[in-house]
TIFI-164272 format. One line per 10 residues: their letters; for each residue x, y, z of C-alpha. Coordinates in steps of 0.001 Angstrom, whole numbers. Last residue first. Example, Ala and Ser with C-alpha at 12.3 -4.5 7.8 and 13.67 -1.06 7.14 Angstrom:
residues 2
sa> 13670/-1060/7140 ~ 12300/-4500/7800
***
This chain:
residues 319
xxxxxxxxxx> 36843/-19345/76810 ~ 40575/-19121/76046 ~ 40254/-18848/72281 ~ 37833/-15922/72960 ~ 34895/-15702/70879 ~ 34290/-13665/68060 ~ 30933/-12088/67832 ~ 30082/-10904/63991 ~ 29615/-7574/63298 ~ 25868/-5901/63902
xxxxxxxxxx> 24668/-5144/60356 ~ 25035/-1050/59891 ~ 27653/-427/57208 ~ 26927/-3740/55627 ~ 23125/-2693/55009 ~ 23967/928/54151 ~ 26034/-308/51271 ~ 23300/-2592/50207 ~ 20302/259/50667 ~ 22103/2431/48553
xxxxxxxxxx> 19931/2616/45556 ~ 17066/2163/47926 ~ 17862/5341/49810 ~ 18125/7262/46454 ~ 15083/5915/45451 ~ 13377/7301/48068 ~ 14905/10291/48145 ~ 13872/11176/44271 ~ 10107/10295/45369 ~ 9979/12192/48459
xxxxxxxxxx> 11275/14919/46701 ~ 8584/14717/43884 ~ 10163/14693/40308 ~ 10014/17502/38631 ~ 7421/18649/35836 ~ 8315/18660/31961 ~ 7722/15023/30152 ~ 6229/12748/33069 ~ 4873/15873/35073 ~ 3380/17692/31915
xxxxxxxxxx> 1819/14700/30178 ~ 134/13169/33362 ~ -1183/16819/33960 ~ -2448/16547/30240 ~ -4125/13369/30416 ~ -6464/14538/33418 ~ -7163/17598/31352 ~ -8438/16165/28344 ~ -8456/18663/26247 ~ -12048/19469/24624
xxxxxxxxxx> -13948/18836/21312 ~ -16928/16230/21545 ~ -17893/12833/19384 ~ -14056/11299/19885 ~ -13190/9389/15987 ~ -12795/5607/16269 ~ -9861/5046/14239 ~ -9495/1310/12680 ~ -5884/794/13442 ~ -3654/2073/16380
xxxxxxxxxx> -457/-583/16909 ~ 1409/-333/20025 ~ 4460/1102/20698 ~ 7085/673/23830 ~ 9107/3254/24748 ~ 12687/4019/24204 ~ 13474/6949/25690 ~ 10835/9453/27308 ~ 9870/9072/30855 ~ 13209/7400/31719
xxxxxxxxxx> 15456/10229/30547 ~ 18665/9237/29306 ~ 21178/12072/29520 ~ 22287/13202/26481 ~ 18953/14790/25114 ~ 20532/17821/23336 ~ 22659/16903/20534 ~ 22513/13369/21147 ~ 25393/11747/20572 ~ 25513/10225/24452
xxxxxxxxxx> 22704/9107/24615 ~ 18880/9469/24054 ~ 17928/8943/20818 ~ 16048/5765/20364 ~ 12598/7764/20542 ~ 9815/5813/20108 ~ 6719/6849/18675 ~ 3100/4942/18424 ~ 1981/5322/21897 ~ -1761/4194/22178
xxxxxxxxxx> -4670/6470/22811 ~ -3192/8693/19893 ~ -2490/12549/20857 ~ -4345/15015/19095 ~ -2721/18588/19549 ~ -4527/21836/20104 ~ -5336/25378/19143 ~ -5899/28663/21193 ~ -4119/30881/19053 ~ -1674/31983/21781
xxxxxxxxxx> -1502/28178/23015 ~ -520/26484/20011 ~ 2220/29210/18808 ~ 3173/29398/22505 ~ 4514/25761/22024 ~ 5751/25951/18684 ~ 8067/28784/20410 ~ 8974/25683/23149 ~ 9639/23539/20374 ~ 12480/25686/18029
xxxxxxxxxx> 15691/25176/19777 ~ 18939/26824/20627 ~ 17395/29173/23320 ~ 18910/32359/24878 ~ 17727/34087/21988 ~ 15526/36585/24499 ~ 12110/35473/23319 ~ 13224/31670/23857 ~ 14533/32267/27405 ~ 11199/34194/28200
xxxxxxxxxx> 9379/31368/26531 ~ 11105/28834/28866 ~ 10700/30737/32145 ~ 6752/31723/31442 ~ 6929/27997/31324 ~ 8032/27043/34710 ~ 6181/30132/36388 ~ 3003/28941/34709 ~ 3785/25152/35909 ~ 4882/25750/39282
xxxxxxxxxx> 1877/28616/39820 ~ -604/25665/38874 ~ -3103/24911/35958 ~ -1394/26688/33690 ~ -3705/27960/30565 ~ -5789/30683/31999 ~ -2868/31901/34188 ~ -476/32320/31285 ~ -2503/34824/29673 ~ -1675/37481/32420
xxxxxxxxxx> -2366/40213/29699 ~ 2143/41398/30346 ~ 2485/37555/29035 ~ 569/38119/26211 ~ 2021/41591/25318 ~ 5371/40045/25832 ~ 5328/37333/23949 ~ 3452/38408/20851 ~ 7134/38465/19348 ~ 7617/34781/19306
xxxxxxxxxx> 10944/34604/16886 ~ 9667/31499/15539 ~ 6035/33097/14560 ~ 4397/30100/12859 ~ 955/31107/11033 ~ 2451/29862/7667 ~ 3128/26774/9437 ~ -338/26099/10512 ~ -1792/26748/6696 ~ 1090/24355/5450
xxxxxxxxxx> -463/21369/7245 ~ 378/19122/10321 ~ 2431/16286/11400 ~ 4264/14862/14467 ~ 6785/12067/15310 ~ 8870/12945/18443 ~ 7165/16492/18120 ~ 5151/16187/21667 ~ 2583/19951/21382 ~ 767/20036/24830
xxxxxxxxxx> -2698/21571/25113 ~ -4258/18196/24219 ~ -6886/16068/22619 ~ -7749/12657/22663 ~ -7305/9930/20491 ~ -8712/6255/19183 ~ -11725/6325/20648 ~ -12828/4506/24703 ~ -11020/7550/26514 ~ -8096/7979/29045
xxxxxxxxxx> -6493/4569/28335 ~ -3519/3833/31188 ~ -462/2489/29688 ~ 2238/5284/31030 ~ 134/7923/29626 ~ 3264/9633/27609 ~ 1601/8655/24207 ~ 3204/10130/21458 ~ 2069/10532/17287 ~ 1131/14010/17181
xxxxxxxxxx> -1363/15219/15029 ~ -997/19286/15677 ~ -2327/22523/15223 ~ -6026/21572/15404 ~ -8738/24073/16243 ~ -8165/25634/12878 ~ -10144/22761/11312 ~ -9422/22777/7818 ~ -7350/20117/7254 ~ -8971/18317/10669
xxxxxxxxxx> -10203/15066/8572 ~ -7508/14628/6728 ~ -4894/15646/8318 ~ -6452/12887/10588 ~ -6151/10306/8425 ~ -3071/11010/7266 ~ -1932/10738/10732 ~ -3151/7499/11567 ~ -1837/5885/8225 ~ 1280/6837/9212
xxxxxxxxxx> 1689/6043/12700 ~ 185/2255/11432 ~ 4339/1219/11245 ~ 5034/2256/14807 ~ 7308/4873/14264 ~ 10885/5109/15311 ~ 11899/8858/16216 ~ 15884/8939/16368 ~ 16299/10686/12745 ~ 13961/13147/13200
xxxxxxxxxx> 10441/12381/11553 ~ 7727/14529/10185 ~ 4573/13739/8288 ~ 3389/16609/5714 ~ 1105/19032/4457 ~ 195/21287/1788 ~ 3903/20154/267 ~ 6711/21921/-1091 ~ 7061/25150/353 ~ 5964/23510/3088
xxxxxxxxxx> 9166/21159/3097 ~ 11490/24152/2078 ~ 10060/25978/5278 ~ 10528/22526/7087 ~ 14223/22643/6634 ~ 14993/26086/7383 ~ 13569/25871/10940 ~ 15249/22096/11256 ~ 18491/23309/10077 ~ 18183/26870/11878
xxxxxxxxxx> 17198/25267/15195 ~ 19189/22342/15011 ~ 22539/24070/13684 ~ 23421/24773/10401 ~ 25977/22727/9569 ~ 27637/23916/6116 ~ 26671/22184/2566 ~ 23027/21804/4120 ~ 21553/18880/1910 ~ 17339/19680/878
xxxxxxxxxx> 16762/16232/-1084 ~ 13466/15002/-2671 ~ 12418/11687/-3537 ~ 9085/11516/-5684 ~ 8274/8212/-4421 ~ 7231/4728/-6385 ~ 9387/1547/-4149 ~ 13201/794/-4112 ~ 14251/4071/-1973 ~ 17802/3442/-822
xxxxxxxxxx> 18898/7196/-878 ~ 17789/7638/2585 ~ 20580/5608/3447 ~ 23710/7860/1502 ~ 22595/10607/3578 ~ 23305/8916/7116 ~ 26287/7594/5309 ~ 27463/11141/4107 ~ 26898/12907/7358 ~ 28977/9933/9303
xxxxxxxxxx> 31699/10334/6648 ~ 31967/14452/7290 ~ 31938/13603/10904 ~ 34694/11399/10893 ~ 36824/13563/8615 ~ 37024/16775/11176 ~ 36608/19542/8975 ~ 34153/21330/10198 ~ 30744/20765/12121 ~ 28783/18310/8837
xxxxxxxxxx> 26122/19786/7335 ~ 22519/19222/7957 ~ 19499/17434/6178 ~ 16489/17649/5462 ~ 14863/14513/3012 ~ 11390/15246/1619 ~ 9615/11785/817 ~ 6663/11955/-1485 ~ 4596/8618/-2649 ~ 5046/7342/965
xxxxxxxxxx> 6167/3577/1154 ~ 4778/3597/4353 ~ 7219/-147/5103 ~ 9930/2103/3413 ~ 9106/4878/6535 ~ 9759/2294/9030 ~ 13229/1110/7163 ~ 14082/4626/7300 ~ 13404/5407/10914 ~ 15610/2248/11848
xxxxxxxxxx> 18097/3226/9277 ~ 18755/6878/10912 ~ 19415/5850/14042 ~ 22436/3840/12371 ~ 23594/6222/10589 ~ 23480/9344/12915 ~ 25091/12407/11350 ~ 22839/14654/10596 ~ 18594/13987/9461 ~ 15378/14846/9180
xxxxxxxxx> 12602/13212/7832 ~ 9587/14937/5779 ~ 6416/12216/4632 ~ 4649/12994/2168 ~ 1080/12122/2451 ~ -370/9482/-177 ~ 1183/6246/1783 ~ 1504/3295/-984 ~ 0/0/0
***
């Protein structure tokens, strides 16, 4: 079966990453694949092989696709690669399914979202199709998605008209912070004070990235993301050549899919909240003290063991 929607993955310098997410995408077999990819960080010859093998695999296309290449000569950086990259994408496309290199998707991720592009192509409610599921296995609703205030883009899509609405640089920020806007969309003074921290940090450039401005994008115009019931993402990279997610975080890495077939579409319009709290603390909020201390104990539990087990009696030769 050949997917219809293109499908845009990105790409640097991650070869074997990258052929997981390929060999996905070639089960799709979309009839449009839009390749981004950026340039290698000087001269050092490693690198510049690594970029050309991760490029040289999304040339193996053996099935019908118009196969389309946007190659940075010099790197970029994530934020202007991937800003750059999916303006040549929608300058391309109406709409489009996109990857990163380390975001493995559950083979019916791609029939799920073209469904729902579309169905919501014209529904300005909807910013987002978002393949993640941070639920941790419990099913909010009896259909096949819900909808949310939080935009996950480990395996995302959405149309041209959303992009051409896209203000990177943000600069409603401080008249909608200065409103108070943040309090009708936090639920808690942790979690406004926690983002009006992040967009502040984006306004002011102090931010290599692009999510948290897609972020206010979805919640200054009021529009959401549909999550699937199921997760159908999984992100394999977490590590230590990750340009930002070096550390392995336990919430996000390598999670389990499921497959999502037969959509049964919700009959009403509205974020589930309960979901969304489980989204923020498992993806942005802090771990509870007690929590962190308790596995800290338990982690050390051995070593506290020996240090406090009564020592054995030794008894006198001459007794």
């Amino acid at each position: 079966m050949t997917l219809e929607t293109p499908v845009a993955l990105i790409i640097f310098r991650r070869p074997e990453h990258t052929r997981r997410v390929f060999e996905r995408i070639a089960v799709a077999r979309p009839r449009t694949l839009l390749i981004i990819g950026d340039g290698p960080r000087g001269d050092d010859p490693e690198e510049v092989a690594r970029v050309a093998e991760t490029r040289a695999i999304t040339q193996r296309v053996d099935w019908p696709c118009n196969l389309m290449t946007n190659f940075a000569e010099d790197n970029l950086g994530l934020k202007r690669r991937i800003m750059s990259g999916l303006q040549w994408v929608f300058d391309n496309v109406e709409e489009a399914i996109i990857l990163e290199d380390d975001c493995v998707a559950e083979p019916t991720f791609f029939f799920y979202c073209r469904e729902l592009l579309e169905r919501y192509r014209e529904d300005h409610r909807i910013a987002t199709v978002s393949g993640e599921n941070h639920q941790n296995g419990l099913r909010r609703t009896p259909y096949s998605y819900f909808f949310s205030k939080y935009f996950q883009c480990s395996g995302w899509a959405t149309w041209r008209r959303v992009w051409d609405e896209f203000d990177l640089g943000m600069k409603t920020w401080p008249e909608f912070h200065d409103a108070g806007a943040m309090r009708s969309i936090a639920e808690t003074p942790v979690e406004q004070k926690y983002w009006t921290k992040i967009f502040q940090s984006v306004y002011d450039g102090e931010v290599n990235g692009w999510g948290a401005a897609w972020q206010y994008y979805c919640w200054q115009t009021n529009a959401l993301t549909i999550n699937p019931e199921v997760n159908l993402i999984t992100n394999i990279g977490y590590g230590g050549d990750a340009t930002h997610t070096k550390s392995v975080n336990e919430n996000l890495a390598n999670l389990p899919t499921q497959p999502l077939t037969d959509l049964r579409h919700p009959p009403f319009f509205v974020p589930h909240k309960e979901a969304d709290r489980m989204t923020y603390q498992r993806i942005h909020g802090k771990r509870p003290f007690f929590k962190k201390w308790t596995r800290s104990v338990m982690k050390r539990l051995p070593v506290l063991k020996r240090r406090f087990e009564p020592k054995p009696r030794i008894e006198s030769a001459a007794a």
